[in-house]
C-alpha positions in Angstrom: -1.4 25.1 19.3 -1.1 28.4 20.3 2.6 29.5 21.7 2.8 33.1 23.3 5.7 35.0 25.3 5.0 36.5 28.8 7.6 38.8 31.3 5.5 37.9 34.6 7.1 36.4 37.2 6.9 32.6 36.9 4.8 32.0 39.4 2.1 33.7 37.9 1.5 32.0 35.1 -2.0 30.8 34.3 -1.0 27.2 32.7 -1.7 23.5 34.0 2.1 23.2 34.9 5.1 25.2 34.7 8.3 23.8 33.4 11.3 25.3 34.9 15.2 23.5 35.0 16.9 22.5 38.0 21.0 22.0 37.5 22.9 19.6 39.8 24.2 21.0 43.2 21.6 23.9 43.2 19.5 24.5 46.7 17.0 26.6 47.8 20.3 28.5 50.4 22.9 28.6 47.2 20.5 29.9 44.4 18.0 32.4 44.5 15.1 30.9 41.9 15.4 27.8 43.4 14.5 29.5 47.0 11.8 31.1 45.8 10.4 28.1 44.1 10.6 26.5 48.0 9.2 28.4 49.6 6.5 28.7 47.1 6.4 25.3 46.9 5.9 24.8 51.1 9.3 23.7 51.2 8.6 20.3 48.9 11.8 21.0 46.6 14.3 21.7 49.4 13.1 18.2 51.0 13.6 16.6 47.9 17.1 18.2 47.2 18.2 16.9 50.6 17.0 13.0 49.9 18.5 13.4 47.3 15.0 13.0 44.7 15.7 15.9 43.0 19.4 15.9 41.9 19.5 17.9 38.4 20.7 15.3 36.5 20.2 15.7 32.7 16.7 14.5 31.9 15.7 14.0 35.1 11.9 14.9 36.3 10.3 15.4 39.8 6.5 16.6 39.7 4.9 18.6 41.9 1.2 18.7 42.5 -0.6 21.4 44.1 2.0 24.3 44.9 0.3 26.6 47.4 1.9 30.1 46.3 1.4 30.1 42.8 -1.3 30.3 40.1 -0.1 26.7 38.0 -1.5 23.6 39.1 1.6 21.9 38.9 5.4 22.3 38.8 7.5 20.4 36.5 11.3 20.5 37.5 13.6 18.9 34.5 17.0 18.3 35.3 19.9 20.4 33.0 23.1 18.5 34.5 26.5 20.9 35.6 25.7 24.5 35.5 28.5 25.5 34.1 27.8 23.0 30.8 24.5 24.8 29.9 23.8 25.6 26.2 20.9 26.2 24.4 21.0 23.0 23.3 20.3 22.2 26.9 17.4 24.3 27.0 16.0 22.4 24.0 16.4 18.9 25.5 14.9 20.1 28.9 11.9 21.8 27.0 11.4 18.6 24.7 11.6 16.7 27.5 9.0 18.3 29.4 6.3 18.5 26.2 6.9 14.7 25.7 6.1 14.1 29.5 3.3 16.4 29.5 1.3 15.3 26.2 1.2 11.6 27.5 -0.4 12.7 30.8 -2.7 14.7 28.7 -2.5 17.9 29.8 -3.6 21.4 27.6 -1.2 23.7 29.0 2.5 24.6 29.7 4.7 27.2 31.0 8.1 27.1 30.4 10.7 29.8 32.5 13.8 30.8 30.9 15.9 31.5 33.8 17.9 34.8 34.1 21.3 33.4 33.2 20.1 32.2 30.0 20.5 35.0 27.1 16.9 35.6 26.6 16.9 34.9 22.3 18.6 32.4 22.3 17.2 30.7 25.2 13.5 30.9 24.1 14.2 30.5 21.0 15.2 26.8 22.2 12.5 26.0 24.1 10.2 27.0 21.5 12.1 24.0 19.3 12.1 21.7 21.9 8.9 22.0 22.4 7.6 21.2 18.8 10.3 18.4 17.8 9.3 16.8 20.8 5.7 16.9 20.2 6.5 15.5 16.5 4.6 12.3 16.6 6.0 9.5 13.6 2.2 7.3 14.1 0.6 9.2 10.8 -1.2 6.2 9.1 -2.0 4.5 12.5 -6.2 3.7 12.7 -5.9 2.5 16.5 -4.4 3.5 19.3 -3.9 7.3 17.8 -2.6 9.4 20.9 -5.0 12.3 20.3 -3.6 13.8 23.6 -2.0 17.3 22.6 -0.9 20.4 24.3 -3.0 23.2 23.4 -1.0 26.3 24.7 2.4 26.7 25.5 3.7 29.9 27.4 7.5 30.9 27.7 8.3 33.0 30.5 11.2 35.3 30.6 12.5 38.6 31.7 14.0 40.8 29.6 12.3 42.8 26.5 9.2 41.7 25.2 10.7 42.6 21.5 13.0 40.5 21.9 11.0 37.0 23.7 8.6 37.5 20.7 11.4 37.8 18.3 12.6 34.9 19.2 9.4 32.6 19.6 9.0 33.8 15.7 12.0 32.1 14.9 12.1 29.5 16.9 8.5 28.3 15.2 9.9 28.8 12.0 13.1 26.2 12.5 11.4 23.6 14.5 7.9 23.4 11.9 10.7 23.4 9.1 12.6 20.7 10.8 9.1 18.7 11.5 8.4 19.5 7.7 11.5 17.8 6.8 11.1 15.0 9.3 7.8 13.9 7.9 8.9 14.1 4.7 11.9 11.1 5.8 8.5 9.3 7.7 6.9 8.7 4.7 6.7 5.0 3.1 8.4 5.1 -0.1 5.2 3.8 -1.6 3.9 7.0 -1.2 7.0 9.7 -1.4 8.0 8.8 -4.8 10.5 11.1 -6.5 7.5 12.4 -8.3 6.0 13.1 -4.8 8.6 14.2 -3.3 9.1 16.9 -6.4 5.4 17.9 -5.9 5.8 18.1 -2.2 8.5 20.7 -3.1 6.4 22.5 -5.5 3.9 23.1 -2.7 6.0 24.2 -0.2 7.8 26.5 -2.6 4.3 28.4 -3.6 3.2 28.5 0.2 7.2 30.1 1.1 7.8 32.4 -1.7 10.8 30.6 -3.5 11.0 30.0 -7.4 11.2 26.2 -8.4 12.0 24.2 -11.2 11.7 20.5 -11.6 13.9 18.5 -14.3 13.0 15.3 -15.6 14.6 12.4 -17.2 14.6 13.7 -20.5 16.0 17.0 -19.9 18.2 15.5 -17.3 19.5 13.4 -20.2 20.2 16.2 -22.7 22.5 18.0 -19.4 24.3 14.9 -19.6 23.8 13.9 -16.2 24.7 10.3 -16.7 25.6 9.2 -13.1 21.9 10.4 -11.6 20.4 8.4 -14.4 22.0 5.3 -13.8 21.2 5.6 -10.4 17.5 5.3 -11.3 17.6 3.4 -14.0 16.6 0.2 -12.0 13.6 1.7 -11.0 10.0 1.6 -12.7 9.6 5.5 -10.6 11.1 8.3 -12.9 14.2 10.3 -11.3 13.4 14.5 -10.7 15.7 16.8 -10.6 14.5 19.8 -7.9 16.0 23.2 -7.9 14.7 25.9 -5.6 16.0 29.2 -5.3 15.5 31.7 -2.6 16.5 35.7 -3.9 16.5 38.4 -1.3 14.2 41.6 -2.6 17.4 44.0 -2.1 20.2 41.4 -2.1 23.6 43.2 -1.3 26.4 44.2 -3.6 28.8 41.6 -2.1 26.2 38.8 -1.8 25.0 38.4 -5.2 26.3 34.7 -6.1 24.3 32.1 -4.3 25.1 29.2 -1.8 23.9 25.8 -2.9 22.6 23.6 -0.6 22.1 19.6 -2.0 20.6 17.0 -0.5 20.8 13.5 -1.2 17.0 12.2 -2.4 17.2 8.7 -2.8 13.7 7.8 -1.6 14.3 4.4 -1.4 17.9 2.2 -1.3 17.3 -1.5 -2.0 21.5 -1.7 -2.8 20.5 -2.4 -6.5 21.9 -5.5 -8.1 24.8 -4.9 -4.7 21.4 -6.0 -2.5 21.5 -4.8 0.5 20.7 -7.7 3.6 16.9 -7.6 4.5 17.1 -7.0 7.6 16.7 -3.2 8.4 16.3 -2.2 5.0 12.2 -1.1 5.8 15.0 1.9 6.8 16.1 2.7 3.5 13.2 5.0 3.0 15.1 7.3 5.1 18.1 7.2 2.9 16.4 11.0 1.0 17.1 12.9 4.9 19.8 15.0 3.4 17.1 16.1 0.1 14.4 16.6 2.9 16.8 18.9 5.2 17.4 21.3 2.0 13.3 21.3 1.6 13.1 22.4 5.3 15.5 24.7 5.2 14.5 26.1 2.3 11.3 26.9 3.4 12.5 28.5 6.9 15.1 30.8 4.6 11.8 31.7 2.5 10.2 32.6 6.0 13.2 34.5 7.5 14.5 36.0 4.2 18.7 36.3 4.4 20.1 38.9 2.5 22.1 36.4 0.3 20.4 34.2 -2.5 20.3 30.8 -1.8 20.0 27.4 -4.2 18.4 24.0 -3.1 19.3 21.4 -5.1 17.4 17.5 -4.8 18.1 14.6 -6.9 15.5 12.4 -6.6 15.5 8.6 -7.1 15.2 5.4 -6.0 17.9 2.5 -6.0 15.9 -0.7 -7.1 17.4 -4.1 -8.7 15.9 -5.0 -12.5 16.9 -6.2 -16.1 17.6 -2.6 -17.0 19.6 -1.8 -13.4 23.0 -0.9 -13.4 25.4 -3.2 -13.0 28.8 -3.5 -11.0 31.6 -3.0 -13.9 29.4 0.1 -15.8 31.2 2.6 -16.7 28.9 5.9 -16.5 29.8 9.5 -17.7 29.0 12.3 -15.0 27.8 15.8 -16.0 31.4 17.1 -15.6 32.5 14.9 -18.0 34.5 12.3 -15.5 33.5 8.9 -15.9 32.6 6.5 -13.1 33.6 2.7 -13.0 30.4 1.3 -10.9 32.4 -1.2 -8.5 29.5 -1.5 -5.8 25.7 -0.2 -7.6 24.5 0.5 -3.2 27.5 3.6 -3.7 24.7 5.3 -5.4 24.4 8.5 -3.6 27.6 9.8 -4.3 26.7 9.6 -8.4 23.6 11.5 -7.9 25.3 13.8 -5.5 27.9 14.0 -8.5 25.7 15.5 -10.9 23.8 17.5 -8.9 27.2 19.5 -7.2 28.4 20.4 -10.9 25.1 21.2 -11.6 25.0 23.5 -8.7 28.6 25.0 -9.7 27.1 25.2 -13.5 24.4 27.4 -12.0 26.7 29.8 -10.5 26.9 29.1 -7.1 30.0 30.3 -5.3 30.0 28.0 -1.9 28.4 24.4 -1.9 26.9 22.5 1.4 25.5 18.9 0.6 24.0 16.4 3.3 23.6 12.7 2.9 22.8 9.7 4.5 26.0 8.2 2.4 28.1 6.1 4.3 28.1 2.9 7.1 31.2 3.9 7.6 30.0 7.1 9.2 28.0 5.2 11.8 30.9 3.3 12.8 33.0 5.9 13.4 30.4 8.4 14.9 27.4 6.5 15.9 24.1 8.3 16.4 25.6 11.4 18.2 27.8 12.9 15.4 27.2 13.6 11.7 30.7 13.9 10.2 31.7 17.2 7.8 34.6 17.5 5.4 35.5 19.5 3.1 37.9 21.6 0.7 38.2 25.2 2.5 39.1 25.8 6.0 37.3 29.3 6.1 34.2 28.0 4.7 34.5 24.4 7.2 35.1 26.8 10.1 31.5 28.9 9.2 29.3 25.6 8.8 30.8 24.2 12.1 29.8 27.4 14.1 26.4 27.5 12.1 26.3 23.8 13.3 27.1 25.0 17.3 24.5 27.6 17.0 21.7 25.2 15.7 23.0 22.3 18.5 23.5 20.3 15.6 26.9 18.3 16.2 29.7 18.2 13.6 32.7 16.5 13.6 35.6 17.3 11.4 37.6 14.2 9.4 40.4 15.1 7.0 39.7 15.0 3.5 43.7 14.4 2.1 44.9 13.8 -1.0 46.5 10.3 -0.2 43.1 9.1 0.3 41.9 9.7 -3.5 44.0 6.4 -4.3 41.4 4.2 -3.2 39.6 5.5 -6.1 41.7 4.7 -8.8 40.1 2.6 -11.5 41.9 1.0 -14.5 39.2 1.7 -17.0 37.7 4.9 -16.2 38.5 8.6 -14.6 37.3 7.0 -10.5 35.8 4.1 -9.0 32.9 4.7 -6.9 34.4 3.0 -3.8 37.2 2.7 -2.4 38.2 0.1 0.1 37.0 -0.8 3.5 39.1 1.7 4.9 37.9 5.5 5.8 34.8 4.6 4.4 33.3 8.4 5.1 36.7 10.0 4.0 36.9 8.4 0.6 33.8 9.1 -0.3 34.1 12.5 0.6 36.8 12.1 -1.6 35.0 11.3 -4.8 32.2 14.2 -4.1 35.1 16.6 -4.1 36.1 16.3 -7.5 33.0 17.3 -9.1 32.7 21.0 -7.0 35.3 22.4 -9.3 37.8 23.9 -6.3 34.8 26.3 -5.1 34.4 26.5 -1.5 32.7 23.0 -0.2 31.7 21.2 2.9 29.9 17.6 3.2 28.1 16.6 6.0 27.6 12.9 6.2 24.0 12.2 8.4 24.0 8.2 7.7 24.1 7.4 11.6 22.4 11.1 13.0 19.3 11.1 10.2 17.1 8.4 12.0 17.0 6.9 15.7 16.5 3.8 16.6 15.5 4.0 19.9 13.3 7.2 21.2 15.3 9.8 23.8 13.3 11.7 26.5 12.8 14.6 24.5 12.9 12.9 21.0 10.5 10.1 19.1 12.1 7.0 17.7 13.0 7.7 13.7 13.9 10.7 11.7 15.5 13.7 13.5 15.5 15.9 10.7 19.2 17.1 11.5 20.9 19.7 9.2 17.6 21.8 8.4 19.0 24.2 11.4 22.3 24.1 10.6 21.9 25.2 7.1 19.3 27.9 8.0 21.9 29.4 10.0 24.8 29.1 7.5 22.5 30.9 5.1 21.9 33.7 7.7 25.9 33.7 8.8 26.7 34.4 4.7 24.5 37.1 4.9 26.3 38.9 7.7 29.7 37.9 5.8 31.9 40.7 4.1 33.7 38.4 1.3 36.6 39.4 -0.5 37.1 40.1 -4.3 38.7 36.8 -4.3 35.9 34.8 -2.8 33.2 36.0 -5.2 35.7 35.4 -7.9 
C-alpha cells in the first residue's frame, strides 16, 4: 500500500473516492467546506442534510456516486458527531471507518481530507492510523473465503506545509504498523506463539529496528532467583524466556541517562493452572500476553522514531498450564526481591511473573517503571471494553502516562492505589498472598505489583477488558486492539522532552 500526502484542494484528487467528515448540524449555508462540497456535488448533500439522510452522527456513512465537479469517482461522507467534541481520536475512528467500508466494496483507492480546523500533524497523523488498524484483518490461517480485496493507495489531503503532512504520515505509519505488529502477535494460536516464539519473534524485530536484546532462560532465570516467574511456568512442558530489549539514543542527554522500563505481561497461554479456569471462553486466553506484545510494538516504533532517553522492554514469557509438577494453591514461592508469595489462587499468575520481572527492571537501573497486563476480571467489571484502568505510586509520573494516554486516544482511568487495600494481602505464612478478596479486584492487585518496584516512580495499566473485542466496531475488527503500544511510544517521547530534577534521577 502506498500512502502519500497532497496540499490540492480536495476536489482534485485523483482517487476512487474521497473520504471527507461531516459533523452534526453542519449545512451547505452554515459551513463553508460543506457548501462547496454541494455545489460540487449538484446539490446531492444539501438534499440529504434537509431529509435528514445525512445527519453527522458518529459513524454514520452516506455515499455518493458520480459527483459532477470533481476528479474522484465517489464521495464518502463519515459522520464525526458534535463539532465542538472533535479529537484526533475522532479523526482516527472516521478514517478507520471509511477503510473498513471501502476494502469490502473493493475498491484500490482513497482520499482522505483533513479539514482546516484540524491541526494538520496531528490530524493526519490520525488518519494515517485509522486507516491501517482498520485495515488489520485477524483471518491469517483462513484457506477459504480469504478477503483478498485491499486498498492499494491511500492519499491524505490537507492544507498547510507539506513538511509538516509528510512528517506526520511518517509517524503515523510507524505507530499503527507497530500497533498491527503487536496485534498479530496477541492473534496468534498459542500452539504456534510459544514463549520460545514469542522470544524469537523479539529477536527479529530487534535486528530489523536497531535495539540490543537479550533473552534469559530457565536456568539463568533460576540462578537470579526469580522464583515467582518459575513457578508460574512450571506447569507447562514450553520453557519460560525472559526478554529484555533496550533502546539507547546515539547522543542521549545529560539528564536522561537512566532508562524507563516498560513490562509487559507474556503469558501466552492461561488455562488457570490447577485454579482451572471454566471452558467456556478460554480459546481467549491466548490473548492473556497483550501487555508483553504492546512493549514489542512499542519498542520497535521507539527504535524507528529514536527518543532522546534510553528505554528498557522487559517480557516474561510463559504459559499457565495444569500438571503433576504445576503449582499448587498453598505454595509458598520466593520472588527475586526476596518477598515470598503464599499461592492462594495458581490463575493470579501474572502478577508473580510481573513480580520478577519489575525488580528485575529496578535491578537494571531503571528510574521510572510502566507495566501493562491483561491481569484482572475485576478490571472488566468495573471498566468494560472502553477503559483500561492505571494506578500507580507517583502523582507526577501518573499525570505524564495519562496525557501520553490522551495524545495516543488511548483511554485511562485512574483508581486509587491506598494503603488500606494491602490488607487483603496478608498471609499467615508468608511475606503476601497473591489475592486478595472479591473486593477491588484491580486495586489489590495493583497492590501486590507495587511492592516489588522499590518506591521508584511506577504506573500500571490494567488491559484485561480493552486488549481484545468481542464484537467488531465500524472502524475496528473483532479481537485484539493492540492498546498501550501508542500510549507508551508517547511516554517515551514525553520523557525525552522532560527536564528532571536531581532528585528524580536519584
Amino acid at each position: 500500500m502506498e500512502i502519500k500526502g497532497h496540499r490540492r484542494p480536495f476536489h482534485e484528487l485523483d482517487v476512487d473516492v474521497l473520504t471527507m467528515v461531516v459533523f452534526e448540524e453542519e449545512t451547505p449555508e452554515n459551513t463553508p467546506i460543506m457548501g462547496e462540497l454541494n455545489e460540487r456535488t449538484n446539490g446531492i448533500v444539501g438534499s440529504l442534510i434537509a431529509s435528514s439522510e445525512l445527519r453527522g452522527k458518529p459513524d454514520e456513512i452516506t455515499y455518493i456516486h458520480q459527483p459532477v465537479a470533481m476528479r474522484p469517482r465517489r464521495v464518502l461522507l463519515v459522520g464525526g458527531g458534535k463539532k465542538e467534541q472533535s479529537t484526533s481520536e475522532g479523526v482516527r475512528r472516521a478514517a478507520g471507518t471509511a477503510a473498513r467500508y471501502l476494502k469490502e466494496r473493493g475498491l484500490k483507492s482513497m482520499g482522505f481530507f483533513c479539514r482546516s480546523e484540524w491541526a494538520l500533524e496531528p490530524s493526519a497523523r490520525a488518519a494515517v492510523e485509522g486507516v491501517l488498524l482498520g485495515l488489520f484483518d485477524v483471518g491469517t490461517y483462513k484457506t477459504q473465503e480469504k478477503d483478498e480485496r485491499f486498498l492499494e493507495e491511500i492519499v491524505i489531503a490537507a492544507e498547510g506545509s507539506l513538511d509538516a503532512l509528510e512528517r506526520a504520515l511518517h509517524r503515523g505509519q510507524i505507530l499503527a504498523k507497530a500497533t498491527n505488529f503487536a496485534r498479530n502477535l496477541v492473534n496468534e494460536p498459542s500452539s504456534i506463539l510459544t514463549p520460545a516464539e514469542l522470544a524469537s519473534r523479539a529477536g527479529e524485530m530487534a535486528s530489523r529496528f536497531n535495539l540490543d536484546i537479550e533473552i534469559l532462560d530457565e536456568q539463568q532465570m533460576r540462578e537470579l532467583g526469580m522464583g515467582a516467574l518459575l513457578a508460574v511456568a512450571r506447569g507447562s512442558d514450553e520453557p519460560a524466556k525472559l526478554i529484555i530489549l533496550r533502546y539507547v539514543p546515539e547522543e542521549p542527554r545529560a539528564d536522561q541517562r537512566s532508562p524507563v522500563a516498560f513490562v509487559g505481561k507474556g503469558i501466552t497461554f492461561d488455562s488457570g493452572g490447577i485454579s482451572l479456569k471454566p471452558p467456556k471462553g478460554m480459546e481467549q486466553m491466548k490473548y492473556d500476553m497483550a501487555g508483553g506484545a504492546a512493549v514489542l510494538g512499542a519498542m520497535r516504533a521507539i527504535g524507528q522514531l529514536r527518543p532522546p532517553v534510553p528505554v528498557m522492554g522487559i517480557v516474561p514469557a510463559a504459559e499457565n498450564m495444569p500438571s503433576g509438577r504445576a503449582q499448587k494453591p498453598g505454595d509458598v514461592v520466593r520472588s527475586l526481591s526476596g518477598k515470598t508469595i503464599e499461592v492462594i489462587n495458581t490463575d493470579a499468575e501474572g502478577r508473580l511473573i510481573l513480580a520478577d520481572a519489575l525488580t528485575y527492571a529496578c535491578q537494571l537501573g531503571a528510574r521510572r517503571v510502566v507495566d501493562l497486563a491483561t491481569l484482572t476480571g475485576a478490571c472488566v467489571v468495573a471498566l468494560g471494553s472502553v477503559y483500561a484502568a492505571v494506578l500507580g505510586n507517583d502523582e507526577p509520573f501518573l499525570a505524564e502516562v495519562i496525557r501520553a494516554s490522551e495524545a495516543a486516544g488511548e483511554r485511562l482511568w485512574r483508581l486509587p492505589l491506598d494503603d488500606a487495600y494491602r490488607d487483603q494481602l496478608r498471609s499467615e505464612i508468608a511475606d503476601l498472598k497473591n489475592i486478595g478478596g472479591r473486593k477491588a479486584g484491580t486495586i489489590t492487585a495493583a497492590s501486590f505489583l507495587s511492592e516489588f518496584v522499590q518506591g521508584i516512580p511506577w504506573a500500571h495499566i490494567d488491559i484485561a477488558g480493552t486488549a481484545w473485542l468481542e464484537e467488531k466496531k465500524p472502524y475496528l475488527a473483532t479481537g485484539p486492539t493492540g492498546i498501550g503500544v501508542r500510549t507508551l511510544v508517547h511516554l517515551a517521547e514525553q520523557l525525552g522532552q522532560h527536564h528532571p530534577s536531581p532528585t528524580e534521577e536519584g
